[in-house]
N, C-alpha and C positions, 0 to 999 in steps of 0.2 A: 032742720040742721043738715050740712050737708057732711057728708066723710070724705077724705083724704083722696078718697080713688075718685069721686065724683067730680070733685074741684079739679083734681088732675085729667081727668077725661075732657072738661070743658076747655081745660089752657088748651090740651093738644089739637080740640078742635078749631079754636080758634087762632092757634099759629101755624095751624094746617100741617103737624108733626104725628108722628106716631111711635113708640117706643121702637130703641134702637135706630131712630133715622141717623141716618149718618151726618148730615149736617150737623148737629146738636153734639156727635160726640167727640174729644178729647182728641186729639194727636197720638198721644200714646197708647191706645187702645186701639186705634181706626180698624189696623191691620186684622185685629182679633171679630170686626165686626161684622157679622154677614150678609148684612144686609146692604154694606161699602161694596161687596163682589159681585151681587148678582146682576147678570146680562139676562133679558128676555127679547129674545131673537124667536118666538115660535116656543121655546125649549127653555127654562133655564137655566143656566149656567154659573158657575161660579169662578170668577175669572180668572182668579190664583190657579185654577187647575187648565184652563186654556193656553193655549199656543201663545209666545211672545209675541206674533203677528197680530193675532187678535187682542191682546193686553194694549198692544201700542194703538190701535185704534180706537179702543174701548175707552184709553187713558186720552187720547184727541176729541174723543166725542165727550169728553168730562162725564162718561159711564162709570168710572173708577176712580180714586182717590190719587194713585201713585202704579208704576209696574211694577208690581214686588221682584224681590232677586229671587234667582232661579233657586230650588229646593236639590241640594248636594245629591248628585244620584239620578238625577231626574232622566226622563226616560226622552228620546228625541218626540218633534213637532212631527207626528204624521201626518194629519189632518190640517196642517197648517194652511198649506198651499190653496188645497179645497174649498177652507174656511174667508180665505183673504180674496176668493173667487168669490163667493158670494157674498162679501162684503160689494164689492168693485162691483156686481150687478144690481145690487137695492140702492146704489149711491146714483147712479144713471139713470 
């Protein structure tokens, strides 16, 4: 006999999912999910907390769901510039 978690472990393998994948989850949660943010450039990241430069490529490269709006307060892009340089060197 098998349990609940087992049965569920065989679907995910077999739809090649894993919990929390983002594909499989809901719209109105997406934004809550963390596994919808992460960038793996070397380093990972989380993309709500990145530069709008790096969001709007991450959201072109379909790495992200949407560009979130900015958080009220939010501090300027330093790194931005930097970050959109070594994007434009790994794409050449």
């Amino acid at each position: 006999m098998q349990t609940a978690t087992t049965k569920a472990r065989a679907i995910e393998r077999a739809l090649k999912i894993e919990p929390l994948d983002p594909r499989w989850c809901v719209p109105s949660i997406l934004e809550q999910n963390p596994l919808a943010w992460m960038i793996v450039d070397g380093l990972m990241l989380d993309a709500r907390d990145a530069p709008r430069e790096i969001q709007e490529v991450a959201f072109r490269k379909g790495l992200i769901p949407f560009i979130p709006e900015p958080s009220v307060g939010a501090a300027p892009d330093i790194a931005a510039d930097e970050m959109a340089t070594r994007e434009d060197h790994r794409t050449t």
